[in-house]
N, C-alpha and C positions, 0 to 999 in steps of 0.2 A: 336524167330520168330516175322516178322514185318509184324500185318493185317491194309491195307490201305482202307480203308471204305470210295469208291467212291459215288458219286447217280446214278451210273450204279453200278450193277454187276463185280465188280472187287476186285481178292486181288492178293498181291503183296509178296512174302515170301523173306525173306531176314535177314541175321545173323549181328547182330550190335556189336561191340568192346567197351564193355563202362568201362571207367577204369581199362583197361587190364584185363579185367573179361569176360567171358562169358553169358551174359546176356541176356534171353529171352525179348522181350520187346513187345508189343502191341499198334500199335499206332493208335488210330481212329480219322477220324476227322466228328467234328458232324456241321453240317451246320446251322445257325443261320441267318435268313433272314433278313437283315435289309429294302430291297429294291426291287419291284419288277422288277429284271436285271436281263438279262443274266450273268451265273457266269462261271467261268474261275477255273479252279484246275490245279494244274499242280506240279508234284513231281520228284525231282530228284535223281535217284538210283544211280550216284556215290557219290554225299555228305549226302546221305537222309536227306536232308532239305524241308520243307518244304516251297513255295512260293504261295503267294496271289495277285489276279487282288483286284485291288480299285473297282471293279465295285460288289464288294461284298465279306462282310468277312466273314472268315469260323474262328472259336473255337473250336481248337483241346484238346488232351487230351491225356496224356503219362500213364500208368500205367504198372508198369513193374511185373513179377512174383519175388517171393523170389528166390535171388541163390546168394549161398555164404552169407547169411546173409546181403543181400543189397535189400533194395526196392527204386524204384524213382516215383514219380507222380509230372504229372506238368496238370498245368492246375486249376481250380478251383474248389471250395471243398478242397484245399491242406492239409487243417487242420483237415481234417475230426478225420482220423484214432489217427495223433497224441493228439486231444484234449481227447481220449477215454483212453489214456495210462496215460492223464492226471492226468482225473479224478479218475482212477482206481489205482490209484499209491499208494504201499503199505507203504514205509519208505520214499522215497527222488523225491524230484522234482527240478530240477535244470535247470534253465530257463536266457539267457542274448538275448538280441533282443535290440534293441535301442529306438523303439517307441513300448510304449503298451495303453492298454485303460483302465476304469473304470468296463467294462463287462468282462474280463476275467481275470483282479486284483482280482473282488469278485470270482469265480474260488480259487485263490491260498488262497485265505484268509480262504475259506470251507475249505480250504486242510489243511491250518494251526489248526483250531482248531480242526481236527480230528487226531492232534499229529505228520505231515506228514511234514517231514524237507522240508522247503523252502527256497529257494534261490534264488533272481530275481538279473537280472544286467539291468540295461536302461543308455540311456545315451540324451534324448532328450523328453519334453512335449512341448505341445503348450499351449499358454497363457490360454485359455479356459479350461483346462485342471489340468494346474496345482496347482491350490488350493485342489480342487478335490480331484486326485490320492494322494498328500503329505498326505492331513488327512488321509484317507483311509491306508497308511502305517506309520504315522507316530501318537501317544498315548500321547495325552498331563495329566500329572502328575502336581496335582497343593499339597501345602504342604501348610498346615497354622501354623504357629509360633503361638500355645495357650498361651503362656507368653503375647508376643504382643498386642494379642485379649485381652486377659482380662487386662494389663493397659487400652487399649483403651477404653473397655468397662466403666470401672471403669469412666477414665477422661472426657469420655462423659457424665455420670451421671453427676458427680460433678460440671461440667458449665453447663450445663444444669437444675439442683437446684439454684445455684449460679445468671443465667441467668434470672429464673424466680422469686426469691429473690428480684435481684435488680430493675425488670420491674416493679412489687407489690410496692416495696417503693418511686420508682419515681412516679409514678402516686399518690400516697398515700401523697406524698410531693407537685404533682403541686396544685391536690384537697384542700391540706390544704391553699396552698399559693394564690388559688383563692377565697375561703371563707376568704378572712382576706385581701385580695388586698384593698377594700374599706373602710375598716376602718383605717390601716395606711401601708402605700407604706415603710414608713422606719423602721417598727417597727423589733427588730432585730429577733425575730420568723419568722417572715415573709421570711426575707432576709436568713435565714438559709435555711428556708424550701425550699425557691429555689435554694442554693447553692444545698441543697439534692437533690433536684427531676433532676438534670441538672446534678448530679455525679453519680446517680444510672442512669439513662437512659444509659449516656454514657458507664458505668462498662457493663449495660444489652448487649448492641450491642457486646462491645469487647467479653464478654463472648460467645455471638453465635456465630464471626465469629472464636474465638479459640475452641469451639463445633465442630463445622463444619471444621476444619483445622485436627482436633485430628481424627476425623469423616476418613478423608482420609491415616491414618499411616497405611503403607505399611506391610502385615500382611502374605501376600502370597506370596512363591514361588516357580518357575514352573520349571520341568524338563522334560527329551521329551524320547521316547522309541521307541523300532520301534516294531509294531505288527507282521512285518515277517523280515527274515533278506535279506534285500536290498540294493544293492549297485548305487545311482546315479553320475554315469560316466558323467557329463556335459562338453559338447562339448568346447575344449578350443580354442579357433580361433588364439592365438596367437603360439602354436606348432603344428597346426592342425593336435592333437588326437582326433580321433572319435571315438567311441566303436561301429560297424554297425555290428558284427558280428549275428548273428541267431543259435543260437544254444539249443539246449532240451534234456535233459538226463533222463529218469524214472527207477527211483531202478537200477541204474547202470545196467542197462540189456538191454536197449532200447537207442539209439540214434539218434537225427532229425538235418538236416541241410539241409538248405534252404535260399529263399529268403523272406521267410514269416516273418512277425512281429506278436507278439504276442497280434496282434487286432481283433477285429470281422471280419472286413474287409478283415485281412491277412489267416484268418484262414477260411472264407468262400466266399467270394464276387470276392476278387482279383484273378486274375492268378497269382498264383506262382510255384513255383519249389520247392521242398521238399525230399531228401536223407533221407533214414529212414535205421539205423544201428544195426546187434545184433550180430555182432561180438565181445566179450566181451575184448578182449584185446584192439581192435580199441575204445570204449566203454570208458574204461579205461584211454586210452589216452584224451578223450575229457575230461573225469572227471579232470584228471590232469590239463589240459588247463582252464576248468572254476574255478575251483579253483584257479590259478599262480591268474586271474581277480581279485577274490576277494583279494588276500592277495596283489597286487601287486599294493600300495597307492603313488607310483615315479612315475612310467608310466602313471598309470590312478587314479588318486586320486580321495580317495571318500568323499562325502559330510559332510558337517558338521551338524548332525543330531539338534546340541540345532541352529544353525542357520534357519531353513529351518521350521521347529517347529515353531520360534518367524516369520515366511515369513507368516504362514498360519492360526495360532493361534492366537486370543486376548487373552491377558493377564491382567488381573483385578487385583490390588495390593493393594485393602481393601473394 
């Protein structure tokens, strides 16, 4: 049955056809003043569409009764119900939307560490964005080669003795070569002392910048994980494969489709449309479908996890 919620006194009863289903539906419209105008409503009972004067918008809102294991809501708040199947989801969540955010990523991440299979599909960030989400899903693993470390260690020592050795004897050599400068310029002490003090200073320097070169031997290396399993679909402009689809499945019991993206915006601020499934064969089918996503790396190829890692990650190599 269809109630039309005038600002007079009026309803309107009428049986709707929606996906060859029988479908109870409720449709209200709630008036949102932007302007103080005369407003204009006006509905059409052979297409029931709804139409709006410019001289003032109205914000409707669909919400349909369960039948046949089908619900639909359009309108805003569209996220409502399904971010609770979310949260509450006992074994599997399974999620592909093409744009998501950072606030309802931390959402799947809760989920993950409560043991709760996760699966995201996207296929699109914005630059602001994407450093961001990649850490947030992707685990940088760094490994240090202890063989490595400890020659280094060692050879650091050892110019570094060596370095201060020869600084001690240079100076120790120009000091002698200055006390003895006045009594004879050619005596051959003399002229040694300075060959010394001019071959240890020199030795001194090489030895710190080979300190400091040895100082740099690359000791770490990094490999990259993913903290939930994610698949990024990135838009390929030259086949133009887009992955736009909206899709949500909880403990295969539950099914959402829509026009909502899996953002705060999409899930409470926008108007969206939103099909909510518990037909388990239908249910099924969609499990099947998000799944082909994941495994299916020809169509929609997925990311290369150590690439994306070195996009967002420094990497420090001693």
């Amino acid at each position: 049955m269809i109630f039309l919620c005038f600002p007079i006194k009026q309803t309107i009863k009428r049986n709707v056809n929606l996906a060859a289903q029988s479908i109870k539906i409720r449709l209200s419209a709630d008036l949102v003043k932007k302007q103080p105008q005369k407003t204009y409503f006006q509905y059409n009972l052979r297409t029931t569409n709804v139409y709006y004067k410019e001289n003032k918008k109205y914000y409707f809102k669909i919400d349909t009764e369960n039948s046949e294991g089908v619900e639909v809501f359009v309108g805003q708040n569209a996220g409502n119900q399904l971010n609770k199947d979310i949260l509450n989801a006992k074994a599997e969540v399974l999620i592909v939307s093409p744009y998501i955010d950072e606030v309802k990523l931390d959402d799947l991440l809760m989920l993950k560490n409560r043991n709760i299979n996760v699966r995201l599909a996207f296929s699109d960030l914005r630059p602001e964005q994407y450093g961001n989400i990649l850490r947030k899903l992707i685990h940088q693993n760094r490994v240090t080669d202890v063989k490595k470390k400890e020659k280094r260690e060692s050879l650091k020592s050892l110019f570094f003795l060596s370095s201060i050795g020869l600084f001690c004897l240079g100076v120790f050599s120009l000091i002698y070569f200055g006390i003895h400068l006045v009594d004879d310029l050619t005596n051959s002490n003399n002229v040694i002392a300075l060959i010394v003090a001019v071959a240890s200073l020199y030795g001194f320097f090489r030895c710190w910048e080979k300190k400091t070169e040895i100082g740099k031997m690359e000791i770490y290396t990094y490999h990259y994980s993913e903290k939930l399993n994610f698949k990024y679909v990135r838009n390929n402009r030259y086949d133009n494969k887009f992955l736009h689809s909206k899709i949500y499945i909880i403990d295969r019991k539950v099914a959402y489709l829509g026009s909502l993206n899996y953002t705060k915006s999409g899930f409470t601020s926008n108007f969206e449309s939103r099909i909510r499934i518990t037909q388990r064969e239908k249910v099924n089918e969609l499990v099947r479908f998000v799944h082909d996503i994941f495994e299916d790396n020809v169509t929609l190829k997925k990311h290369e996890l150590f690439y994306l890692g070195k996009q967002v990650y420094s990497e420090e190599t001693y």
